[in-house]
N, C-alpha and C positions, 0 to 999 in steps of 0.2 A: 337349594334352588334359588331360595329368596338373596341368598348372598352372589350367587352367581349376580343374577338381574342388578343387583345393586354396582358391583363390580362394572361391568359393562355401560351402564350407567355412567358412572362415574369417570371413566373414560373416557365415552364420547362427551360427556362435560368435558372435561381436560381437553379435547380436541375442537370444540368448538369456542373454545376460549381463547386460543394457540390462535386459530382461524381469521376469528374477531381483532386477536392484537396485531396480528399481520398485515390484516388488510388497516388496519386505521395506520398505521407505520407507511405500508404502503400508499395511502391516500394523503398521508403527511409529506414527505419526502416527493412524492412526484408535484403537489403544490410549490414546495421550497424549490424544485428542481426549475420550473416552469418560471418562477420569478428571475433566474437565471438568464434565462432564452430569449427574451425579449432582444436583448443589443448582442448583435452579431460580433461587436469587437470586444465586448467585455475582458474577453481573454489577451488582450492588448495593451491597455491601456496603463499598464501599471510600470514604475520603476521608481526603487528604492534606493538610497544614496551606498549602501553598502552591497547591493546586488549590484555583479558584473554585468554588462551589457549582453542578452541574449545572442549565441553565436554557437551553432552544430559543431561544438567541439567536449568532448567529453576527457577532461582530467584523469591522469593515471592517478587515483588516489584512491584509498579504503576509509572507509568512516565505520565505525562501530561505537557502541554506546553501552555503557552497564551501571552498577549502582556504586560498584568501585572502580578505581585504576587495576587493584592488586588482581581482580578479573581475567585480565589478559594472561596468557599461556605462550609467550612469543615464540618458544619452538615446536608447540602444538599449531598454532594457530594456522590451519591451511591456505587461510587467506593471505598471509606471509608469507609463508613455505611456497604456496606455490606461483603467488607472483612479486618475484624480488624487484623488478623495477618499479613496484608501485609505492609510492609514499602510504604509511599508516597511519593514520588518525584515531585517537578512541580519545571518547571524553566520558566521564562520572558524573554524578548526578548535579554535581557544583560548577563543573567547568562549561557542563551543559547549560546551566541556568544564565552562566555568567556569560556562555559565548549568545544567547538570545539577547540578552542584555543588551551586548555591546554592538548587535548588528542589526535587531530589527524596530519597526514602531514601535512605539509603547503600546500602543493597543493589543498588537502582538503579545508584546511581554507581557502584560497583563491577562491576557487570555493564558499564555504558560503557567501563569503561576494559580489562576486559577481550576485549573484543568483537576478534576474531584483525585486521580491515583497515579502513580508511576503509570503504569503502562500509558494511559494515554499522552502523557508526558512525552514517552519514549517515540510513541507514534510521530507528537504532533514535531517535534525536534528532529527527526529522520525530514521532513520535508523541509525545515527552515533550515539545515544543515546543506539538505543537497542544493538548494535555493542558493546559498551564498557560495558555497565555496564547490558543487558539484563533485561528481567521482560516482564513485561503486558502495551505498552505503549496504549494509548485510546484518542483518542480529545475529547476536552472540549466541545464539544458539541455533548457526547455519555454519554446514562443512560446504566446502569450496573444493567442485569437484573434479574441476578443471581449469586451465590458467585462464584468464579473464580474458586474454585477448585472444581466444579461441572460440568463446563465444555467439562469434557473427560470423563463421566460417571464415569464409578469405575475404570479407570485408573490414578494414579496420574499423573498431568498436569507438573511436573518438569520433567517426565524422557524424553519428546521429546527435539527436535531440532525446530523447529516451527510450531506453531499451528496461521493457516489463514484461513479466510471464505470467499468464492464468493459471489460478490457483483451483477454479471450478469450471466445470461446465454443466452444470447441476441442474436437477428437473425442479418441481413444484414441492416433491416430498423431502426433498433433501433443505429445502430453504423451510419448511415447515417447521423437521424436527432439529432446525437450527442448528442444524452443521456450514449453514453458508446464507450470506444475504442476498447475492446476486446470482442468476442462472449463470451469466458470464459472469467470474469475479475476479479481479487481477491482484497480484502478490504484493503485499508492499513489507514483507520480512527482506526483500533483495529490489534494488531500485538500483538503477543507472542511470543518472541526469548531467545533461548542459546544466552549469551553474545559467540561472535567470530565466528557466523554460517556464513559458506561463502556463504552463497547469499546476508548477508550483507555487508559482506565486497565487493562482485561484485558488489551492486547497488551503493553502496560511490562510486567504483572506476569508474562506467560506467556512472552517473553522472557528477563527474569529467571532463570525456574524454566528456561526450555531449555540456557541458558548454562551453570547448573549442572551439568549433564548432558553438555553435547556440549561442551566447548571443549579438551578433549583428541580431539577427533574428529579427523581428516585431510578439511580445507579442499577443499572442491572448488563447483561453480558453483551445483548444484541442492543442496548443502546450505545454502547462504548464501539461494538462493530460499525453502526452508524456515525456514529458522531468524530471518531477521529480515526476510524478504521477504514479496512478494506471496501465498506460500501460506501462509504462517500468519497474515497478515494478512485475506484472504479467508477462512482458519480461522473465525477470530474473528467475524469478522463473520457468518459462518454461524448459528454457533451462537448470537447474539446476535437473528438472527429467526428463529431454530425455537425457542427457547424463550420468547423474550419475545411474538411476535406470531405464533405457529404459520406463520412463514412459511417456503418451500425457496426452496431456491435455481433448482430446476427450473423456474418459473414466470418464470424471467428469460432460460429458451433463448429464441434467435433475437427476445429484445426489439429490440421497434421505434420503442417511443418513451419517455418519461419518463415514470418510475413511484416514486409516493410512498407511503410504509409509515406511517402511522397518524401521519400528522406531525411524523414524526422522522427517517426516511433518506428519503433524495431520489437516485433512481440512474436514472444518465442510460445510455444503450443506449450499443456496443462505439464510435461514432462522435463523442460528447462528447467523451472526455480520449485517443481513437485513433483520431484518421480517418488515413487517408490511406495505409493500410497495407498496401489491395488485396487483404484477405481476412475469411473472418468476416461479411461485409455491411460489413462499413468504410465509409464513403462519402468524398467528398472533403473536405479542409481546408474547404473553399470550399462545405459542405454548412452549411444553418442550422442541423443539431445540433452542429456540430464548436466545440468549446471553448478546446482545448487540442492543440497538438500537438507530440507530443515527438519529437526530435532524433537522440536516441541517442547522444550524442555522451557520456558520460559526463564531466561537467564534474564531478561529485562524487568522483570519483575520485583 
């Protein structure tokens, strides 16, 4: 009986520890967020001599990234297979470093190189990728499960500014036991950018300024979530429609179908870039919204 009690105990330690670290995380990051919101143009102001000039047209192109070249399977790869017009792009860990190099600040590159492990590497490279030279970037361990320009139905996919799909729509228990950081959280294993859209160039630069801050932190799963992941990626994106086009993010619970912001984001519901997951409303691979669907197999790793 005495171990029972102990047990139980011990548990609800564990849960109010979980509790504790969430809400300081959460009380951190909504401060960081807030320093943000101040200037309405923030999201503006920015252009870099190797970023193209901002413009709603989105390149036929694929980008992928892995630790090798020898990686690529070019007659498996459905992102080939199934769209031939589009140009292929894959870089390895060296061409990656070398393509940051040659395109962005130093400050940038210097934040890449300190970035603590591959993955975040991979993360932060996926937005300075889609920044310069734009297109359809996907990890290597996402099948493509429909040709790409089928994705917007009958609208053609080059004339947005970014097309992203929610990865969650998650309650309070599911961001507890750390399956997700955001209630709403959006995809960034599959991303669709205008080269020079400025949420990309906010997440470079607010990466940047996090790396400043935390890389003396102690490494753990949901700091790398925040810090060059899905939540401060959805961050960004947040605050790039509550300020620019008064929009929340609230208006995207239990979305059911595709929803486009003032001809610039294009956000497909939880079942685009995450079917098959059996939660959330997920629907099947094999549903007409299902796009993409990822693996989990972390091949960027």
């Amino acid at each position: 009986m005495a171990s029972l009690r102990r047990i139980s105990y011990i548990r609800k330690r564990s849960y109010r520890i979980q509790i504790c670290f969430l809400l300081i995380c959460l009380i951190y990051f909504i401060q960081y967020i807030k320093s943000y919101k101040n200037d309405v143009h923030f999201f503006e102001d920015t252009h870099w001599s190797n970023v193209p000039f901002y413009i709603r047209q989105i390149p036929k192109q694929i980008i992928q990234t892995s630790k090798f070249s020898s990686d690529i399977n070019f007659s498996e790869n459905s992102f080939i297979r199934l769209n031939p017009t589009y140009d292929y792009l894959h870089y390895n860990d060296s061409s990656a470093e070398q393509f940051v190099f040659e395109t962005m600040p130093n400050f940038v590159y210097e934040t890449y190189k300190i970035l603590p492990n591959s993955v975040m590497k991979a993360d932060y490279f996926r937005y300075i990728a889609l920044l310069v030279k734009g297109g359809i970037y996907s990890d290597m361990d996402t099948i493509c499960l429909r040709p790409i320009d089928t994705w917007t139905k009958a609208m053609e996919i080059n004339r947005f500014g970014l097309i992203i799909g929610i990865e969650a729509d998650a309650n309070f228990w599911d961001i507890l036991q750390g399956d997700y950081v955001r209630q709403i959280q959006f995809v960034q294993w599959t991303i669709v950018a205008a080269p020079g859209h400025p949420i990309l160039y906010e997440i470079v630069k607010r990466i940047a300024d996090m790396s400043s801050i935390m890389k003396d932190e102690k490494l753990n799963n949901r700091l790398i979530l925040e810090w060059t992941g899905p939540g401060i990626w959805t961050d960004v994106i947040k605050n790039y429609l509550e300020i620019k086009y008064k929009f929340s993010l609230k208006q995207l619970k239990n979305l059911q179908e595709e929803i486009l912001i003032e001809n610039d984001i294009f956000i497909l519901p939880i079942t685009g870039f995450s079917p098959g997951i059996k939660r959330m409303g997920s629907k099947s691979i094999h549903h007409s919204q299902a796009k993409v669907q990822h693996l989990f197999v972390g091949s960027w790793k």
